[in-house]
C-alpha positions as CSV (number, residue, x, y, z in Angstrom):
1,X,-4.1,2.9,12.5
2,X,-6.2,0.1,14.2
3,X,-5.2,-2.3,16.4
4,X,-7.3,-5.3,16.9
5,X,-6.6,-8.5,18.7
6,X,-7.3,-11.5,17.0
7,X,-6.3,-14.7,19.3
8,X,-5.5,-14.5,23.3
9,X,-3.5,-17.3,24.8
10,X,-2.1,-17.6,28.1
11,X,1.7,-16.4,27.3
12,X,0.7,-15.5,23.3
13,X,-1.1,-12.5,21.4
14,X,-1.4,-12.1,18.1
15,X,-2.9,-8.4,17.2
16,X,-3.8,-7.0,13.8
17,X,-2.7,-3.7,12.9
18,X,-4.9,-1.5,10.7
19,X,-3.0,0.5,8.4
20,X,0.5,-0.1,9.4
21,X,3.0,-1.6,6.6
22,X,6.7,-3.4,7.4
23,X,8.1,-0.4,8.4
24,X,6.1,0.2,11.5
25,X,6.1,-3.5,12.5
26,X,9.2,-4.2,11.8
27,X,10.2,-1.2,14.2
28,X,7.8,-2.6,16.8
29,X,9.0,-6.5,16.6
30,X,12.7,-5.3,16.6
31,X,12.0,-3.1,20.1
32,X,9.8,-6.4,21.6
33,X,12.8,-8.2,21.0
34,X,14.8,-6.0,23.5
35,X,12.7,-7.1,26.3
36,X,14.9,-9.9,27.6
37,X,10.8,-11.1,29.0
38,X,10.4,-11.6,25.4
39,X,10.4,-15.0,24.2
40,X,9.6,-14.6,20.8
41,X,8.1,-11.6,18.3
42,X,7.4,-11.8,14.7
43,X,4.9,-10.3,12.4
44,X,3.5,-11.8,8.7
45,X,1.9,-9.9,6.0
46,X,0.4,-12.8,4.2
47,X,-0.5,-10.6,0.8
48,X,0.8,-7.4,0.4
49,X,-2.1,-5.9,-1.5
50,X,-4.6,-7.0,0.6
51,X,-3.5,-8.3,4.1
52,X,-2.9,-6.3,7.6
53,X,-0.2,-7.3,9.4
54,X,-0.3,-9.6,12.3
55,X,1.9,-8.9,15.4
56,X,2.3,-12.4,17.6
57,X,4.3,-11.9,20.2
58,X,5.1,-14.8,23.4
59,X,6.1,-13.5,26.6
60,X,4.0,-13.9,30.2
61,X,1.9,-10.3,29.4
62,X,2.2,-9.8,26.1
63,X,0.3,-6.5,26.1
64,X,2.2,-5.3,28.6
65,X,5.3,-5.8,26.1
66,X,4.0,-4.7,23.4
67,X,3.0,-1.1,25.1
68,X,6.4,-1.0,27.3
69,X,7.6,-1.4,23.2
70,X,5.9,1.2,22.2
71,X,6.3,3.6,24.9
72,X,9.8,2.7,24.1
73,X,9.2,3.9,20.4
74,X,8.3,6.6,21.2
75,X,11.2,8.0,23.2
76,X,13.1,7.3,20.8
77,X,11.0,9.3,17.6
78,X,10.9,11.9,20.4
79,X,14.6,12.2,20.6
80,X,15.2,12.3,16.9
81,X,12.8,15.4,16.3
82,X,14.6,17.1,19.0
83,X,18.0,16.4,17.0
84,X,16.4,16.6,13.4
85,X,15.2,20.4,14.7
86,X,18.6,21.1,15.5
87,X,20.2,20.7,12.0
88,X,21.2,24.0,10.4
């Protein structure tokens, strides 16, 4: 995956992710909207076939959101491999 921002405002970022589909940004957007700093998150795909997805996300540091988000994540995954390993 790639992650590339497109367009910087003061309280707004909109990123494009390389190689992700809706199941990764959906994950992403539905964590950002945890963040009660969050004022808004939502991501487009404007053609399926051809089109990366577009993360734009309004808050005061939106990068700082979006990697407290994915740190966030990441905890998560981490704690269902630990319980996926345990199965019998």
């Amino acid at each position: 995956m790639e992650v590339k921002l497109i367009k910087k405002k003061e309280n707004q970022a909109i990123v494009e992710i390389k190689g992700a589909d809706h199941t990764i940004v959906n994950a992403i957007r539905r964590e950002l909207w945890q963040d009660e700093k969050v004022d808004a998150a939502v991501y487009t795909i404007e053609h399926s076939l051809i089109s990366q997805p577009r993360l734009i996300v309004n808050t005061k540091n939106p990068k700082k959101a979006m990697i407290d988000a994915a740190e966030r994540l990441h905890k998560q995954n981490k704690e269902m491999e630990t319980l996926f390993k345990k199965l019998k």
